[in-house]
N, C-alpha and C positions, 0 to 999 in steps of 0.2 A: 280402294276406290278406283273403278277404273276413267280411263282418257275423257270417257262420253258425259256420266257425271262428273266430272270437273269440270268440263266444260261446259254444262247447261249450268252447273253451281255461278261459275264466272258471269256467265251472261246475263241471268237474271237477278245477280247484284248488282251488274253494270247497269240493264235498264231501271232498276229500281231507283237507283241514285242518280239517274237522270230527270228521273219524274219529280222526284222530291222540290226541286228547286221550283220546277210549276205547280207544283201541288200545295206548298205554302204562297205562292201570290198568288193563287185563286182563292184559297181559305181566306185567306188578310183581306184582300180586297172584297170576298161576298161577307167577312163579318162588319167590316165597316161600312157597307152600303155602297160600292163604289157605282155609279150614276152607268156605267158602262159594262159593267160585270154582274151587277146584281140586278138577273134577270132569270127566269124558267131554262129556258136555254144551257146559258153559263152554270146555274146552280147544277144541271143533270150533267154536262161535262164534270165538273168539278168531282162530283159523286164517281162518275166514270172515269177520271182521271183515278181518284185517291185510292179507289177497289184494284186497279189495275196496277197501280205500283206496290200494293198490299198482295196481289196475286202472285207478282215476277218473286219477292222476298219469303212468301212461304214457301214456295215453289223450289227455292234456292236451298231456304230450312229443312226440309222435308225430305231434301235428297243426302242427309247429312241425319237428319233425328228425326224419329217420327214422334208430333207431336200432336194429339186428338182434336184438339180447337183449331189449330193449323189445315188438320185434314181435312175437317168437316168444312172449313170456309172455304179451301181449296177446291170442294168438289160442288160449293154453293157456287161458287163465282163459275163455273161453266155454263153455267143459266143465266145468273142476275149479270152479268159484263155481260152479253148479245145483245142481253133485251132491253141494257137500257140503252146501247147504239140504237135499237130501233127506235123507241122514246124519243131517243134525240134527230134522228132520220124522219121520223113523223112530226117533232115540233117544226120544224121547217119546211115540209112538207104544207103542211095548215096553213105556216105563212105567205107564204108564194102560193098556192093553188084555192084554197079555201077562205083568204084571209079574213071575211063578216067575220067569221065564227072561229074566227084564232084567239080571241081574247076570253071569249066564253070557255075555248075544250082548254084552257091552257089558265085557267083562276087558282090559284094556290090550291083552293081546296082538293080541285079534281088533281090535281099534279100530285097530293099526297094520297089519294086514290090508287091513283097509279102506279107509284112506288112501294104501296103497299100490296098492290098486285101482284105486279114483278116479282117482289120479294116471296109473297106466299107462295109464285107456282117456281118459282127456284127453289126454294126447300121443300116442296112437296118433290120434286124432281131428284133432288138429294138425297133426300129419304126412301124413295121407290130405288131407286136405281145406284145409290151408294150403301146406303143406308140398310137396304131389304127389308123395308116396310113391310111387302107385302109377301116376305120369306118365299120368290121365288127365282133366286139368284142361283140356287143350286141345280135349279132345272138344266139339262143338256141344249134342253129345245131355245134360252135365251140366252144363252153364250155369246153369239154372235150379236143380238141385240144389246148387251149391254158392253160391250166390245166397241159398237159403232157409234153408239145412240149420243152422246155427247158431242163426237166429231159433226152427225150428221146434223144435229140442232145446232150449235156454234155456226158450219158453213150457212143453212138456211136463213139464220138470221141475219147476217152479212147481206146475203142477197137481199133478203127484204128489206134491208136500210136503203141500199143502191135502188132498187126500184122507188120506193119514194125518191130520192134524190133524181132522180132522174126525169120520173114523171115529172116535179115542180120547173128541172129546169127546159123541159121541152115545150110545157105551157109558158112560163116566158117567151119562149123564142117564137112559138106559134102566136104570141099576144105584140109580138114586135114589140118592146115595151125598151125604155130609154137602154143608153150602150152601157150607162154605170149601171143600172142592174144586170147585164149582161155580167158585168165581172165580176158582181157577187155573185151570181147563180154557178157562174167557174169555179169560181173559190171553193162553193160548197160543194157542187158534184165532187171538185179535185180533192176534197177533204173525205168524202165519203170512199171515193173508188181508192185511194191509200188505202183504208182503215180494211177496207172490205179486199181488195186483192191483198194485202199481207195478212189477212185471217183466212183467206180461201188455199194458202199455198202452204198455211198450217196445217192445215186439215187435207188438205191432197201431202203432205210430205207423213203426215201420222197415218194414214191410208196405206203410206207405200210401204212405210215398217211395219204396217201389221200386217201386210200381204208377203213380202218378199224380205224384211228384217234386213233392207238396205242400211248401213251404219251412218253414214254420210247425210243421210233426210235426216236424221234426228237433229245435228248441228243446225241446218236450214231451218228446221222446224222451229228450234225455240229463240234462232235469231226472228225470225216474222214474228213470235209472240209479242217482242222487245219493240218491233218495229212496229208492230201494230196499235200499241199507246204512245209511242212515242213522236211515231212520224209526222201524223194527223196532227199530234198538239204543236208540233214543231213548225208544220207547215202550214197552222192558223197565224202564231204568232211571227214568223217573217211575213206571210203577206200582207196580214194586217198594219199598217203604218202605226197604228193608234194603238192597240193592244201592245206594239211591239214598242215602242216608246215609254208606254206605261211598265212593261218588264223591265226594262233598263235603269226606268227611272226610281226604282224600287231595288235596285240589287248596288245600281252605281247612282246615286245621287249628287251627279256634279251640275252644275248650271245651264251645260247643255241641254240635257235630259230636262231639267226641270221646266228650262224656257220653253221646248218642245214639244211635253208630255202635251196631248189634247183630251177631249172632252170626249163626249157621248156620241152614240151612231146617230145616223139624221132620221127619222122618220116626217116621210112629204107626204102629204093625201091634202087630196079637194074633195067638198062634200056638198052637192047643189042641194037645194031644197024637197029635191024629189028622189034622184035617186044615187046614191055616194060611188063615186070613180076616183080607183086607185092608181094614183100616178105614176108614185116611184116607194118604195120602201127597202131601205138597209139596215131598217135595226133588226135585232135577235133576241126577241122575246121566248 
């Protein structure tokens, strides 16, 4: 085994075992219902948290044994881990730009709509293009196409989360709208532009070894994969006071934490009798 695999082995044991410890306080808390977590929102991180630590560990398996269930999920999650960022880049998107109709596109029912979506065109995608569904992998003529075709859909979806994040937070700023939604609209761009510039620097460093077989992009490369689940959940839960209180108070259970831990997001709306204006909103449905 050589240096490169050992080292991508290493690293995506290390991220995996990172994730774990957020990956069971968000299980625990959305199966008991917690008043703060258990929301549309939360539940598609959650999903996008647990896939993502289940990615970096097969990833880690696989350069060590090939195993068929290992493979095929590995080559599912290049689809379903983008698209449900976008998922979750458009649930917030609705809420800050759209919000009438953030309760309606965002009802349990359509949410399992969508995740059933997602899911069918990742495995159609894994079967076409891993799989050779359509037996024409053999062709000369899509070598390069099935060479690129993951790198280029991963980067594309990145962007298209940023762009909703961006748009929701330019129409705040354009709506002049109070300074505490300023700081959540920061939060979220800041959480989006992580996720998506450590996915965009994956796929420019796998770009640069399939062009020029640089040794050194590979390292970079599957450090931003690590970075790429990691940082975003890391840099919810330090800025969030309350989420991050609730972590604490769930791993270290001393008095402090307990006195501390707080409650639910605020959602403020005024609603005259004619026509509803939204004043302020921080929760994350």
């Amino acid at each position: 085994m050589d240096a490169a695999i050992t080292v991508e082995i290493i690293v995506n044991f290390v991220g995996a075992g990172i994730m774990v410890p957020f990956d069971i306080f968000l299980v625990y808390h959305l199966l008991i219902r917690h008043k703060l977590i258990f929301n549309i929102y939360f539940i598609t991180m959650t999903i996008y948290s647990i896939n993502g630590t289940l990615y970096m560990f097969f990833s880690a398996v696989l350069d060590v044994q090939a195993i068929y269930f290992m493979r095929r999920s590995y080559e599912f999650y290049q689809y379903f881990i983008p698209l449900l960022s976008v998922v979750m880049s458009f649930n917030r998107f609705t809420a800050i730009v759209i919000w009438p109709w953030h309760q309606k596109i965002w009802k349990y029912k359509f949410f399992i709509i969508y995740g059933i979506a997602i899911s069918a065109f990742s495995f159609f995608f894994m079967l076409v293009n891993h799989a050779d569904l359509l037996q024409i992998r053999a062709d000369p003529a899509y070598t390069l196409y099935f060479r690129l075709f993951d790198r280029v859909f991963k980067g594309s979806a990145y962007i298209v989360s940023l762009i909703f994040e961006m748009t929701a937070v330019i129409y705040r700023k354009v709506s002049k709208k109070t300074l505490e939604i300023d700081k959540v609209d920061i939060t979220l761009l800041t959480q989006s532009v992580i996720t998506t510039t450590c996915w965009l620097i994956n796929c420019i460093c796998n770009l640069i070894w399939f062009l020029y077989s640089v040794i050194g992009v590979i390292h970079v490369s599957n450090c931003f994969v690590v970075f790429g689940f990691v940082l975003p959940l890391a840099y919810l839960f330090s800025s969030n006071r309350k989420l991050r209180m609730l972590l604490l108070h769930f791993y270290f259970r001393g008095e402090y934490f307990k006195n501390n831990a707080v409650g639910t997001m605020v959602h403020i709306s005024v609603q005259s009798t004619k026509t509803p204006v939204r004043i302020a909103s921080i929760q994350i449905t």
